[in-house]
Biopython code that builds the backbone (N, CA, C, O; Angstrom):
import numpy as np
from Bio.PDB.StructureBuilder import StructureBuilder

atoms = [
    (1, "UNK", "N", (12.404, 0.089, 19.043)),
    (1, "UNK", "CA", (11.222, -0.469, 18.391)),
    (1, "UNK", "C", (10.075, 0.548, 18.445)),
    (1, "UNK", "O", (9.896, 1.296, 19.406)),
    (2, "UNK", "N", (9.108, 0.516, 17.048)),
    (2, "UNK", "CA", (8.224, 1.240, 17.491)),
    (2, "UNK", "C", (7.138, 0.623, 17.656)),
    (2, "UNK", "O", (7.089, -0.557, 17.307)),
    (3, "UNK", "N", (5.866, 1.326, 18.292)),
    (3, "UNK", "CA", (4.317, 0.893, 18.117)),
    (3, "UNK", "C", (3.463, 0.704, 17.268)),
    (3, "UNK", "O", (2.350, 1.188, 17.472)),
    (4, "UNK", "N", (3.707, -0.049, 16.063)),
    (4, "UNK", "CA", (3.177, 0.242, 14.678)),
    (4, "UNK", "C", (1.906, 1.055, 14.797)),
    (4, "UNK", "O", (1.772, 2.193, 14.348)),
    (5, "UNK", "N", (0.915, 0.307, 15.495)),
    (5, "UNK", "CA", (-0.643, 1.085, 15.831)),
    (5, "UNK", "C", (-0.759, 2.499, 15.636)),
    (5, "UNK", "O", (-1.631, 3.165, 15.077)),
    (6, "UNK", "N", (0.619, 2.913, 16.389)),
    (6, "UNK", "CA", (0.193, 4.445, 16.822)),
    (6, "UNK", "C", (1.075, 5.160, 15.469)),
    (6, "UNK", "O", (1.601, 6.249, 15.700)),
    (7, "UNK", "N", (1.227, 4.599, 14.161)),
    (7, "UNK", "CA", (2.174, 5.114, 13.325)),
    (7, "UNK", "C", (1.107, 5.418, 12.048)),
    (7, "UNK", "O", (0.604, 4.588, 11.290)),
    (8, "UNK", "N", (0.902, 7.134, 12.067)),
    (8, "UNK", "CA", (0.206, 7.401, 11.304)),
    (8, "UNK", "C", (0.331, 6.649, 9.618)),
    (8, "UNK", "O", (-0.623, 6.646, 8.840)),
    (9, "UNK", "N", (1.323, 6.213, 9.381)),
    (9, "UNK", "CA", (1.521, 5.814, 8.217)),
    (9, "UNK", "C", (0.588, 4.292, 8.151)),
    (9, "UNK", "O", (-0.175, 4.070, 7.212)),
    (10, "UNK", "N", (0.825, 3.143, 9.493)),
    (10, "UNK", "CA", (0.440, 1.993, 9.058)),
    (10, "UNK", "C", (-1.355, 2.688, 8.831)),
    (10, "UNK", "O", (-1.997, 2.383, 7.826)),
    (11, "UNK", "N", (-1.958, 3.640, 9.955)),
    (11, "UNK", "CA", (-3.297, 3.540, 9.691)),
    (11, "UNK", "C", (-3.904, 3.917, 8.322)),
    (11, "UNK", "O", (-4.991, 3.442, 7.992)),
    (12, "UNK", "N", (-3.181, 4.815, 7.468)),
    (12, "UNK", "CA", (-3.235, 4.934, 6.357)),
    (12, "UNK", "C", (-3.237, 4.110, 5.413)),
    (12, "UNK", "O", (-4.217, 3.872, 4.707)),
    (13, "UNK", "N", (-1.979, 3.523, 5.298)),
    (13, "UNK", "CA", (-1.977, 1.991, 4.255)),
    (13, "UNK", "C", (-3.331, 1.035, 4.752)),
    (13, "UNK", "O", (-4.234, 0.797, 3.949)),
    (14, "UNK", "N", (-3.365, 0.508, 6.192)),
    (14, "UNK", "CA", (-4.892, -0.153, 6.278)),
    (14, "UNK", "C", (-5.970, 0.212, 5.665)),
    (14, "UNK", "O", (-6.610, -0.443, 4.843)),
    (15, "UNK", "N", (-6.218, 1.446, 6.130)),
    (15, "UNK", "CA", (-7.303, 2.741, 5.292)),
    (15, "UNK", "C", (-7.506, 1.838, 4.143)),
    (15, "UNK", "O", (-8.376, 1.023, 3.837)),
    (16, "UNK", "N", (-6.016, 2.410, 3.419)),
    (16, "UNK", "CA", (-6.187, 2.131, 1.934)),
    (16, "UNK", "C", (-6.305, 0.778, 1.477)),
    (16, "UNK", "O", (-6.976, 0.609, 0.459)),
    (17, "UNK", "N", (-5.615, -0.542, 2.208)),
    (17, "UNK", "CA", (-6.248, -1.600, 1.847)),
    (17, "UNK", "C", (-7.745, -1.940, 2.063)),
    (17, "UNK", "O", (-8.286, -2.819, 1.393)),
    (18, "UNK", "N", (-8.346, -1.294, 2.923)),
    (18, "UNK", "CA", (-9.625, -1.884, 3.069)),
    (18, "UNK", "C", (-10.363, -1.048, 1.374)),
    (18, "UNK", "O", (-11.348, -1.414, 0.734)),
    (19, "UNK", "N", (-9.774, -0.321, 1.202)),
    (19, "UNK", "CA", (-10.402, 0.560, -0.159)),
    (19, "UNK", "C", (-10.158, -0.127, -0.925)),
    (19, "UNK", "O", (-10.731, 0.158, -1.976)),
    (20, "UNK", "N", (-9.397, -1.187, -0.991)),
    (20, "UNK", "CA", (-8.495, -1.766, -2.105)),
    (20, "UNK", "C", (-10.225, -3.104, -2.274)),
    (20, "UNK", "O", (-11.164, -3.305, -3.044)),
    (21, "UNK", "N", (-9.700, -3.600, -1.060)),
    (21, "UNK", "CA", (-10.807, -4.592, -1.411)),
    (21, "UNK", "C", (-12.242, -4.720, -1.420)),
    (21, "UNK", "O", (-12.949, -5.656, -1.793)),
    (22, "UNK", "N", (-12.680, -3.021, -0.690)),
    (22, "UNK", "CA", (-14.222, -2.725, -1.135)),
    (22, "UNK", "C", (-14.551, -2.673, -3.214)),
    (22, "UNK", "O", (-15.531, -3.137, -3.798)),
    (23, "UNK", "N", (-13.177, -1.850, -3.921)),
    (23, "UNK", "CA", (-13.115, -1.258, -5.274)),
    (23, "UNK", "C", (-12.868, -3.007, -5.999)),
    (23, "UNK", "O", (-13.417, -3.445, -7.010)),
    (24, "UNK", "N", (-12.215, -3.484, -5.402)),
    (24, "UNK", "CA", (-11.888, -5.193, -6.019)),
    (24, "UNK", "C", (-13.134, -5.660, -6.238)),
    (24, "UNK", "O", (-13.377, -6.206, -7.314)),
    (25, "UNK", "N", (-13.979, -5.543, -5.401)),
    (25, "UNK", "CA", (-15.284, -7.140, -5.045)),
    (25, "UNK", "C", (-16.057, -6.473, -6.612)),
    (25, "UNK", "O", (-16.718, -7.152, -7.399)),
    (26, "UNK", "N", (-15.844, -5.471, -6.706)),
    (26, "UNK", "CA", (-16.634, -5.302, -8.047)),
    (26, "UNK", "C", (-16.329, -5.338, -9.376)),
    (26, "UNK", "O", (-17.072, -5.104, -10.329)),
    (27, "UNK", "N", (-14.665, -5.789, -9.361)),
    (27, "UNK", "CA", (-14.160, -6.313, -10.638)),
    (27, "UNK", "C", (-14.942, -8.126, -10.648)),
    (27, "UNK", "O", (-15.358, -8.812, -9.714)),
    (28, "UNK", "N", (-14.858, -8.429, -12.337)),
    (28, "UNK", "CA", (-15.122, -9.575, -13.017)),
    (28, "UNK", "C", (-14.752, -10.758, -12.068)),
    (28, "UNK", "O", (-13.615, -10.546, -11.647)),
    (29, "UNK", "N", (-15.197, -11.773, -11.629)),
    (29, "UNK", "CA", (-15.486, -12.609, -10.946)),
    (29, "UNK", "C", (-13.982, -13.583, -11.736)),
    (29, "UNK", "O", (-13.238, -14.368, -11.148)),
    (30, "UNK", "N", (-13.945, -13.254, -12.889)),
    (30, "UNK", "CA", (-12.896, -14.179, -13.805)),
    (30, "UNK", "C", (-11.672, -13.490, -13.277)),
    (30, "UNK", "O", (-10.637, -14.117, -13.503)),
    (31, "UNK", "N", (-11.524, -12.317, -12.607)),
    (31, "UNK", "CA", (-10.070, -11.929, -11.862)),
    (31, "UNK", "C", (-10.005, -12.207, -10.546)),
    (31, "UNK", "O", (-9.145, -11.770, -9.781)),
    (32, "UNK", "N", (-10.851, -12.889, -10.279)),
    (32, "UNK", "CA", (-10.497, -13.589, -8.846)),
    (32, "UNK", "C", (-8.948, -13.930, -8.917)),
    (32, "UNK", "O", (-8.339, -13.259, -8.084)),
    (33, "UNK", "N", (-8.302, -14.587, -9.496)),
    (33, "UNK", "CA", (-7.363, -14.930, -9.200)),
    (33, "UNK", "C", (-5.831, -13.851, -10.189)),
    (33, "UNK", "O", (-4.654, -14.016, -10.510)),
    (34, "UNK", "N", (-6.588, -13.117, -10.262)),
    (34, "UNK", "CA", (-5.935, -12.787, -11.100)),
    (34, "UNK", "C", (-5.420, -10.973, -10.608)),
    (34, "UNK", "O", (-4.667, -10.776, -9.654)),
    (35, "UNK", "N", (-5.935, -9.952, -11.373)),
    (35, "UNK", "CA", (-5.888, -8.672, -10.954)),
    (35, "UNK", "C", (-6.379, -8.421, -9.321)),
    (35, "UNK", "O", (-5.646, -8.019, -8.417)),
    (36, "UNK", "N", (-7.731, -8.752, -9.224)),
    (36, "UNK", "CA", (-8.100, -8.751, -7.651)),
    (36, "UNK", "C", (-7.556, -9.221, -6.847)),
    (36, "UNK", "O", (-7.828, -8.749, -5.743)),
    (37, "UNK", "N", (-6.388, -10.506, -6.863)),
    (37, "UNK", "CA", (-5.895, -11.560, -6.042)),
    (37, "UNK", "C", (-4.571, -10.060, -5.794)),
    (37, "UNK", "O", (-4.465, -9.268, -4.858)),
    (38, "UNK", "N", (-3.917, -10.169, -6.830)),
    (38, "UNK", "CA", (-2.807, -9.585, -7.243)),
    (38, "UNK", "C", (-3.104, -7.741, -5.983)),
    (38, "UNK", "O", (-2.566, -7.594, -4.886)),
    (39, "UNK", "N", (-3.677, -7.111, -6.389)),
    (39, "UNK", "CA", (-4.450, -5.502, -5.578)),
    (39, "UNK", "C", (-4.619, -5.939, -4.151)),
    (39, "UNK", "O", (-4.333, -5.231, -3.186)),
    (40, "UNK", "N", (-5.105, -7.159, -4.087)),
    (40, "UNK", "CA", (-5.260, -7.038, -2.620)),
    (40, "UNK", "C", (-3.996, -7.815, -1.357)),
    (40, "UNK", "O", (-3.816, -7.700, -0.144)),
    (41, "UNK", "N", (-3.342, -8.608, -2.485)),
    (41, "UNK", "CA", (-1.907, -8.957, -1.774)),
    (41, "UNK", "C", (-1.069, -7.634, -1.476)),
    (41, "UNK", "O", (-0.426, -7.332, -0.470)),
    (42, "UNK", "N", (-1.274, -6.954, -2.641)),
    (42, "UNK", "CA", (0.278, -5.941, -2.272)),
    (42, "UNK", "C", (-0.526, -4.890, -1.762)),
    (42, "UNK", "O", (0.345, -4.030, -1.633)),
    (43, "UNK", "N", (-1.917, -4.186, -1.258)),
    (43, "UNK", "CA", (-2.597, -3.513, -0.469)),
    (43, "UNK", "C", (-1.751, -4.025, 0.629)),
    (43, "UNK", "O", (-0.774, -3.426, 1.078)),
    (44, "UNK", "N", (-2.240, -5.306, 1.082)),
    (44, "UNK", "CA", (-1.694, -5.945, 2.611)),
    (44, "UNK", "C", (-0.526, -5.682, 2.745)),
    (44, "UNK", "O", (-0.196, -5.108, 3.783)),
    (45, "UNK", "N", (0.370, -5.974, 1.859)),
    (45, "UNK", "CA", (2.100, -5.694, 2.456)),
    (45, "UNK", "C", (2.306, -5.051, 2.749)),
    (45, "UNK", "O", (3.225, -5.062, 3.567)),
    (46, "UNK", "N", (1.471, -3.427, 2.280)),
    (46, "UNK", "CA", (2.101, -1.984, 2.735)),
    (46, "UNK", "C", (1.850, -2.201, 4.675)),
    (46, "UNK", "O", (2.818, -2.196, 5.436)),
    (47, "UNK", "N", (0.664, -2.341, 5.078)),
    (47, "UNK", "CA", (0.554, -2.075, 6.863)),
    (47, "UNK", "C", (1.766, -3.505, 7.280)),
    (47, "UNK", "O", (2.763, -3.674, 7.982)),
    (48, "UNK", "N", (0.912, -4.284, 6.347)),
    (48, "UNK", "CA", (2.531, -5.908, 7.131)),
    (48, "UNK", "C", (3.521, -5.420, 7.245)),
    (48, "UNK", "O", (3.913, -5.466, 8.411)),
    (49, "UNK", "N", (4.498, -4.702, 6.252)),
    (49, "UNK", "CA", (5.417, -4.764, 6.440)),
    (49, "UNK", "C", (5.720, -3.373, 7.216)),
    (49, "UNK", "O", (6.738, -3.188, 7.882)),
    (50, "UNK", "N", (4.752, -2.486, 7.045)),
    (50, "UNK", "CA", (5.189, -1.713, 8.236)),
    (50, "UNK", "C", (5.300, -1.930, 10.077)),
    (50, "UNK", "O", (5.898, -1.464, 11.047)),
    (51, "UNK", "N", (4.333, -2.906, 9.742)),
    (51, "UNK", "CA", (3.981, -3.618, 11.739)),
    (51, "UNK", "C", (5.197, -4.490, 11.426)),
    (51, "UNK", "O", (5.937, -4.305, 12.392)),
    (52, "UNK", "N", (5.590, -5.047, 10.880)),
    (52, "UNK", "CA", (6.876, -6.553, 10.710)),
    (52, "UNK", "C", (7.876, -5.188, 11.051)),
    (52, "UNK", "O", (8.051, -4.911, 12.237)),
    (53, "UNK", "N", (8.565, -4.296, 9.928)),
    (53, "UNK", "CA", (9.917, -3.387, 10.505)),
    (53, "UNK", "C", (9.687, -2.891, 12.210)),
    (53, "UNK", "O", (10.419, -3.168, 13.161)),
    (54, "UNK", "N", (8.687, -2.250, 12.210)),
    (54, "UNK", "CA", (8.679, -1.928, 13.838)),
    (54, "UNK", "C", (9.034, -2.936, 14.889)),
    (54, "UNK", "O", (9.467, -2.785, 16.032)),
    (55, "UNK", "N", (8.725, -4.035, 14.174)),
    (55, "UNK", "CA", (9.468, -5.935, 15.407)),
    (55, "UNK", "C", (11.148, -5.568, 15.588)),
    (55, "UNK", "O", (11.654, -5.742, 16.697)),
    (56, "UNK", "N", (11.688, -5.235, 14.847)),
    (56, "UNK", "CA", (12.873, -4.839, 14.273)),
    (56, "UNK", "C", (13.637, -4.528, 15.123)),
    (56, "UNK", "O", (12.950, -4.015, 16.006)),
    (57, "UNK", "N", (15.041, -4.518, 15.516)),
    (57, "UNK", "CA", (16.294, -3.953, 16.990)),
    (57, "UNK", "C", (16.661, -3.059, 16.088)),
    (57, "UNK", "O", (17.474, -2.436, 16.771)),
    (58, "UNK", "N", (16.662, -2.304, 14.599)),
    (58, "UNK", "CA", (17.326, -1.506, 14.244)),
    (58, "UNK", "C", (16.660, -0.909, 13.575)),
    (58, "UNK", "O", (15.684, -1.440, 13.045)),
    (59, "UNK", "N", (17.046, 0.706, 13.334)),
    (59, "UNK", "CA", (16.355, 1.273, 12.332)),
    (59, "UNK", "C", (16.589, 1.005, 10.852)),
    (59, "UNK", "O", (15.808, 1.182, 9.917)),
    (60, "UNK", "N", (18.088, 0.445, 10.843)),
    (60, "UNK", "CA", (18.558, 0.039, 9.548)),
    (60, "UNK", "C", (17.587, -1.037, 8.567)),
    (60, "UNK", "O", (17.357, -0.857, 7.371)),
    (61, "UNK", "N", (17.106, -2.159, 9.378)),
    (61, "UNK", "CA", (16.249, -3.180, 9.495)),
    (61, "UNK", "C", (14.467, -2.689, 9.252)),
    (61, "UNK", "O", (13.721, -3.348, 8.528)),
    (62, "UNK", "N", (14.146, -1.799, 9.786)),
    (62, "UNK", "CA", (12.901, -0.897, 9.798)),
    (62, "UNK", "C", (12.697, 0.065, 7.854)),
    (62, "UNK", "O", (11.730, 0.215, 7.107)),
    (63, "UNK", "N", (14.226, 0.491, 7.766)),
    (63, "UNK", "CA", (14.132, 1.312, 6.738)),
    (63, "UNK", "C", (13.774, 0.250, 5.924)),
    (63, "UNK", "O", (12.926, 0.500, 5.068)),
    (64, "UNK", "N", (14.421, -1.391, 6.014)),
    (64, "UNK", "CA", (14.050, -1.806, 4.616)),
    (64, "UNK", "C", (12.930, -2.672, 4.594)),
    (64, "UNK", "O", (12.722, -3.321, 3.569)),
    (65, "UNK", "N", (12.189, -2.777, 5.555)),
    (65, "UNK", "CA", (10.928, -2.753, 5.241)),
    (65, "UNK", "C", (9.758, -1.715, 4.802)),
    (65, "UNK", "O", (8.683, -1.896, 4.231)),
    (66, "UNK", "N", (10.273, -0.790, 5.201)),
    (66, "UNK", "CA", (9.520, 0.524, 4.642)),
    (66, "UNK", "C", (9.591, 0.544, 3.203)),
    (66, "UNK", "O", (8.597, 0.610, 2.480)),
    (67, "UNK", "N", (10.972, 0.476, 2.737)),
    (67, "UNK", "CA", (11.435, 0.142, 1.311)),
    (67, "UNK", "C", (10.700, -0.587, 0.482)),
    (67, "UNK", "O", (10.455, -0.403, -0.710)),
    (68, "UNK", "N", (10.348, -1.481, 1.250)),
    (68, "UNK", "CA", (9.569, -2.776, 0.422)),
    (68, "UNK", "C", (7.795, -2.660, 0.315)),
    (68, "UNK", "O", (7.015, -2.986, -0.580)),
    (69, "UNK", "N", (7.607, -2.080, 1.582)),
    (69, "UNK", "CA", (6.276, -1.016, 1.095)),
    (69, "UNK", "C", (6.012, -0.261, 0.346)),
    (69, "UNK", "O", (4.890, -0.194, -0.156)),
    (70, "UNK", "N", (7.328, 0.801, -0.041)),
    (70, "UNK", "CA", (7.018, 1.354, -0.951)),
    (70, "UNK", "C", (7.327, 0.880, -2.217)),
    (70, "UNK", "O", (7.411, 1.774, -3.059)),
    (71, "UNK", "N", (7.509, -0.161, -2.583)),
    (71, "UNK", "CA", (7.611, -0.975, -3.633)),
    (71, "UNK", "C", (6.190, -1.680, -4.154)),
    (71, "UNK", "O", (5.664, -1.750, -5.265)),
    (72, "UNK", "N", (5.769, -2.229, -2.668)),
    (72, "UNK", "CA", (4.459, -2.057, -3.196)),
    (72, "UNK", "C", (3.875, -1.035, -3.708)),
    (72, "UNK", "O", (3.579, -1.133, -4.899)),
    (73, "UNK", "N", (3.622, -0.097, -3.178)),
    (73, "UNK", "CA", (3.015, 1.156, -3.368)),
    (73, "UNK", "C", (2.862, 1.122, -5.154)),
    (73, "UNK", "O", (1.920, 0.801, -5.878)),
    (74, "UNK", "N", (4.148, 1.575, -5.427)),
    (74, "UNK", "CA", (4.121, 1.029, -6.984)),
    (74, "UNK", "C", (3.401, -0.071, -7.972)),
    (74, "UNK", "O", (2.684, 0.009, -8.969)),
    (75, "UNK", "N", (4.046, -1.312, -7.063)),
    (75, "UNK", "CA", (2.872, -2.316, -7.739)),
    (75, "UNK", "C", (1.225, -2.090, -7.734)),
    (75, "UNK", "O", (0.329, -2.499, -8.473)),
    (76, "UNK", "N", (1.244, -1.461, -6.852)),
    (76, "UNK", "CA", (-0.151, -0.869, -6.561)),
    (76, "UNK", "C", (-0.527, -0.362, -8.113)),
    (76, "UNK", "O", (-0.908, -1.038, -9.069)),
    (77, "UNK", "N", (-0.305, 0.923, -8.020)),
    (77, "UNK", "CA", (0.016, 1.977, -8.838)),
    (77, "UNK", "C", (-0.195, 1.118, -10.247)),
    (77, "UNK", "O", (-1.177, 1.492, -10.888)),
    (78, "UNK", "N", (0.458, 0.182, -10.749)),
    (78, "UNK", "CA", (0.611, 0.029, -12.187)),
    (78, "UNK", "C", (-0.206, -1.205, -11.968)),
    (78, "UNK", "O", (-0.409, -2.001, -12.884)),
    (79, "UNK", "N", (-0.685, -1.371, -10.732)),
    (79, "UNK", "CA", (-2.042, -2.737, -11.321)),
    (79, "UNK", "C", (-3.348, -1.941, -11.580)),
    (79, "UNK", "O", (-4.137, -2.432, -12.387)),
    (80, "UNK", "N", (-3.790, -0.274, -10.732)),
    (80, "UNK", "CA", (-4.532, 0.277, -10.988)),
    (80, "UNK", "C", (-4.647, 0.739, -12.468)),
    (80, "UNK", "O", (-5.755, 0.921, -12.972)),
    (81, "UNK", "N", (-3.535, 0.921, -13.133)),
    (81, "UNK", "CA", (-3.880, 1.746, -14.264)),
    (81, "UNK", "C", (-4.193, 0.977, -15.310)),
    (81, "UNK", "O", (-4.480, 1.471, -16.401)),
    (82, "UNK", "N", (-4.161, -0.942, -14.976)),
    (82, "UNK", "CA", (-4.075, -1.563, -15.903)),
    (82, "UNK", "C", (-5.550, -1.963, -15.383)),
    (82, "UNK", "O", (-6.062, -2.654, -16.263)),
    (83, "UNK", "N", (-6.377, -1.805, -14.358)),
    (83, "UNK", "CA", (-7.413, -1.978, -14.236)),
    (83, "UNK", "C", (-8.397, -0.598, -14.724)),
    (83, "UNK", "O", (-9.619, -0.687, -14.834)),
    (84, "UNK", "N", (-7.767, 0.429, -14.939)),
    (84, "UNK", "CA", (-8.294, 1.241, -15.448)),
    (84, "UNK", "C", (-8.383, 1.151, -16.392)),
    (84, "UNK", "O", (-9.375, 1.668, -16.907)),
    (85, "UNK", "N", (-7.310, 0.366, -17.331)),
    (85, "UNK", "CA", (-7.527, 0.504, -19.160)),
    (85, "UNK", "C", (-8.379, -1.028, -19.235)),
    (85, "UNK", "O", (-8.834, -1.405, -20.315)),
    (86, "UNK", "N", (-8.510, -1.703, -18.210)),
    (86, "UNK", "CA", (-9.510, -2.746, -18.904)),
    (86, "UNK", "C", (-10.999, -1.951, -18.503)),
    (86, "UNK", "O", (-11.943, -2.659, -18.853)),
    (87, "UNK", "N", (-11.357, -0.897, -17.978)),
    (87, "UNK", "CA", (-12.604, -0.148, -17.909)),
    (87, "UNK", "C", (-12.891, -0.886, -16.508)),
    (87, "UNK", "O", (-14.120, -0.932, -16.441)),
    (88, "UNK", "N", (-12.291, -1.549, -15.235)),
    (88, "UNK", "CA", (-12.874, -1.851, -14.160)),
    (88, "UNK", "C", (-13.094, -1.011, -13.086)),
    (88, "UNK", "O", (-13.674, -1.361, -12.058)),
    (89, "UNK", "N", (-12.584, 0.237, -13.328)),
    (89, "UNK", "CA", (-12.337, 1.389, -12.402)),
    (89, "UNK", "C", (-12.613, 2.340, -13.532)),
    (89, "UNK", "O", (-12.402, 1.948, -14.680)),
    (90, "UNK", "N", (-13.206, 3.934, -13.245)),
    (90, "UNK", "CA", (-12.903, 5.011, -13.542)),
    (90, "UNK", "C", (-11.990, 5.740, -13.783)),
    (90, "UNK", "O", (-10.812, 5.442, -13.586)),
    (91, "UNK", "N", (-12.334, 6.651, -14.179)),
    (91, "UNK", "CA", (-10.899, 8.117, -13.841)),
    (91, "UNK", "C", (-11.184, 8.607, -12.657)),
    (91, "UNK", "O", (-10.135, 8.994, -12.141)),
    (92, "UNK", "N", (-12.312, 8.823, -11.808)),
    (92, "UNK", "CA", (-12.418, 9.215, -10.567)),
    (92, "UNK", "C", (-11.653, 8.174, -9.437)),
    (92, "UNK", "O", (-10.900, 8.567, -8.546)),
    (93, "UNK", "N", (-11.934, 7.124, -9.630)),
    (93, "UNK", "CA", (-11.388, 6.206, -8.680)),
    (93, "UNK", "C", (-10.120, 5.863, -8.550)),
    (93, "UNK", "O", (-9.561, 5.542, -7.502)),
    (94, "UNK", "N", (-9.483, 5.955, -10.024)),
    (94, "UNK", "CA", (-8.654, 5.829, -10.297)),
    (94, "UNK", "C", (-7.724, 6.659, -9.847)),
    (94, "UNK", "O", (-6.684, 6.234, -9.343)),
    (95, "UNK", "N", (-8.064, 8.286, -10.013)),
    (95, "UNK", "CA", (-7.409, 9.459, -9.389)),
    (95, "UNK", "C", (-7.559, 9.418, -7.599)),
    (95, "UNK", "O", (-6.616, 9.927, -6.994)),
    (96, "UNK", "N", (-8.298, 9.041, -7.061)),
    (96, "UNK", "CA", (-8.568, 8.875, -5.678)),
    (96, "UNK", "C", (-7.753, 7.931, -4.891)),
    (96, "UNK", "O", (-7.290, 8.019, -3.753)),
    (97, "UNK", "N", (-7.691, 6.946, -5.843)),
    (97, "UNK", "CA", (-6.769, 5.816, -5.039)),
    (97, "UNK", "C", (-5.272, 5.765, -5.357)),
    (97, "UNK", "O", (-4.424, 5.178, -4.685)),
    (98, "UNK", "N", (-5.048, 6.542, -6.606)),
    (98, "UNK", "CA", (-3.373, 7.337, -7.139)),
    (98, "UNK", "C", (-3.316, 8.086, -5.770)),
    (98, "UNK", "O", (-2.670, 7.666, -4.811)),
    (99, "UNK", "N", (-4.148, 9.380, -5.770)),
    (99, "UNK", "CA", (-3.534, 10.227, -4.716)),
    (99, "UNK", "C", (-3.507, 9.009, -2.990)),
    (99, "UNK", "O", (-2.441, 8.783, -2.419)),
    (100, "UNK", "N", (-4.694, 8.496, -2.547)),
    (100, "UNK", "CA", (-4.353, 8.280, -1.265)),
    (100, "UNK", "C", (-2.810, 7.669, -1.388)),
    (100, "UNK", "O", (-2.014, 7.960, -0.495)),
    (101, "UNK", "N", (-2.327, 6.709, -2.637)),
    (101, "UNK", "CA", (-0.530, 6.094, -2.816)),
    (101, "UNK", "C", (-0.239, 7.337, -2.377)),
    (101, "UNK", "O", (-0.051, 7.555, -1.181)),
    (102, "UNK", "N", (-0.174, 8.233, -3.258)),
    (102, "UNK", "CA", (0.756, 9.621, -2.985)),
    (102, "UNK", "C", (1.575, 10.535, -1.442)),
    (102, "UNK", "O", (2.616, 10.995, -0.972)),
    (103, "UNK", "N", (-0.230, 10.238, -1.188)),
    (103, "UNK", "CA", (0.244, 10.477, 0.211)),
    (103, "UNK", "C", (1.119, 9.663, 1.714)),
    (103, "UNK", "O", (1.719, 10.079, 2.705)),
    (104, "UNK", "N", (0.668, 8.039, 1.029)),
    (104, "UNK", "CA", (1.210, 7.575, 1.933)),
    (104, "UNK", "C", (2.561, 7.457, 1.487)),
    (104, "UNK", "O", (3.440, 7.774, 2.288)),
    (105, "UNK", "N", (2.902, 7.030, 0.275)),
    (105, "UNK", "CA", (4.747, 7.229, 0.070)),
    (105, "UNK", "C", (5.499, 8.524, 0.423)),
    (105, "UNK", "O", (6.723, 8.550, 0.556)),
    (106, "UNK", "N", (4.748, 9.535, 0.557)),
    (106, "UNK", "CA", (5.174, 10.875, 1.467)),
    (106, "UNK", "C", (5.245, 10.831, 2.387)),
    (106, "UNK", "O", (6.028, 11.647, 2.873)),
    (107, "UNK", "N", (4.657, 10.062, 3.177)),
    (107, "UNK", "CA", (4.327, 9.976, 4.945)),
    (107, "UNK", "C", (5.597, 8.699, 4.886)),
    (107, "UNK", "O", (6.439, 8.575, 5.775)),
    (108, "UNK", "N", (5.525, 7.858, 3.715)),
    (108, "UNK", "CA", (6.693, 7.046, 4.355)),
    (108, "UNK", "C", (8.001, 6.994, 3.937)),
    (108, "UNK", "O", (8.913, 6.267, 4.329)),
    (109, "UNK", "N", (7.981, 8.023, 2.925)),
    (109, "UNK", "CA", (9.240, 8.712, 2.378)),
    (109, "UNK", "C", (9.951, 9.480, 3.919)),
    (109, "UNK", "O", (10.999, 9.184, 4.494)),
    (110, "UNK", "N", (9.149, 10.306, 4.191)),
    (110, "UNK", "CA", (9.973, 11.338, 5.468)),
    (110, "UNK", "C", (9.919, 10.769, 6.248)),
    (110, "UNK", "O", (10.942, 11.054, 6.871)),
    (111, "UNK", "N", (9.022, 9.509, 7.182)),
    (111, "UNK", "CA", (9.326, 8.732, 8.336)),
    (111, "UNK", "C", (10.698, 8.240, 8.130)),
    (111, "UNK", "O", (11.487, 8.053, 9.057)),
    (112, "UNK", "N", (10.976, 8.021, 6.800)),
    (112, "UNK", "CA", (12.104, 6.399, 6.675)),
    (112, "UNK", "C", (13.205, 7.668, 6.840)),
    (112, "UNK", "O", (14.128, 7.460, 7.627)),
    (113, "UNK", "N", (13.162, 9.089, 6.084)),
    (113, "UNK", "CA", (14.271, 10.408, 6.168)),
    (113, "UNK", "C", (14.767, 9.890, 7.831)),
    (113, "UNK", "O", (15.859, 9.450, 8.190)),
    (114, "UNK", "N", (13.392, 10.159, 8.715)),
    (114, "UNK", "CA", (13.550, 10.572, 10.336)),
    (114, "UNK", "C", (14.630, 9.653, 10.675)),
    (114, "UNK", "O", (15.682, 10.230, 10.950)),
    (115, "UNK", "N", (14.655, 8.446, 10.727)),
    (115, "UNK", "CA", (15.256, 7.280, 11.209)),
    (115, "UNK", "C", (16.644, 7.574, 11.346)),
    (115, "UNK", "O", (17.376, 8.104, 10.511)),
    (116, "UNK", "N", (16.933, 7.160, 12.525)),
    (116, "UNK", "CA", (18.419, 7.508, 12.258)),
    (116, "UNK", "C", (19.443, 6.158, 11.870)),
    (116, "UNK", "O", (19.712, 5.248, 12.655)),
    (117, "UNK", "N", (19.831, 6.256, 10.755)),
    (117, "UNK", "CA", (20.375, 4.654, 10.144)),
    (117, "UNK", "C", (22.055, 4.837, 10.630)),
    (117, "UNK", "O", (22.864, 3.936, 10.406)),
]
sb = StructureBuilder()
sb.init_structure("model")
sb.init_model(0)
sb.init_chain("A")
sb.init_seg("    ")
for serial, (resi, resn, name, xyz) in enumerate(atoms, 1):
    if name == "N":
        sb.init_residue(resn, " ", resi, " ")
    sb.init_atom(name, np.array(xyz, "f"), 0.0, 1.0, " ", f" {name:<3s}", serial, name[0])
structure = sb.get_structure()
């Protein structure tokens, strides 16, 4: 088992959810339930499900929660760009919060490599 805390990857995804829902509070009040609800659920899954695999007796068990983070990651990804073409985000923000994804599916691309399955 690991220590999620001390796993550079979960502090990253947190990072990035708290970014998620500072950049949200300033979309249209009418996506409350909607785009904003949607950005800030699958923000959360990435650290959940990284602290949930570390509960885990196996690495086999660990990889596929990582898996499913990075699935979010994606959903991420294609709710931003659709908040970008409704004009609720920039191209700056937009590029800022693409790359921090980038980096963390790298950090959790080669953690999930390390594991020995």
């Amino acid at each position: 088992m690991h220590q999620f805390k001390e796993l550079e990857i979960w502090k990253r995804s947190r990072l990035f959810c708290s970014k998620i829902y500072l950049i949200t509070s300033s979309f249209p009040a009418d996506e409350k339930f909607g785009l904003t609800n949607q950005l800030r659920r699958a923000s959360v899954s990435i650290p959940s499900n990284i602290a949930e695999g570390c509960s885990r007796s196996s690495n086999k068990d660990f990889s596929r929660f990582l898996e499913i983070a990075i699935g979010s990651i994606y959903e991420i990804e294609t709710q931003l760009l659709i908040a970008f073409d409704l004009g609720y985000i920039n191209q700056l923000e937009l590029d800022k919060l693409v790359n921090d994804l980038d980096t963390i599916i790298k950090m959790i691309s080669k953690f999930r490599s390390s594991l020995k399955i």
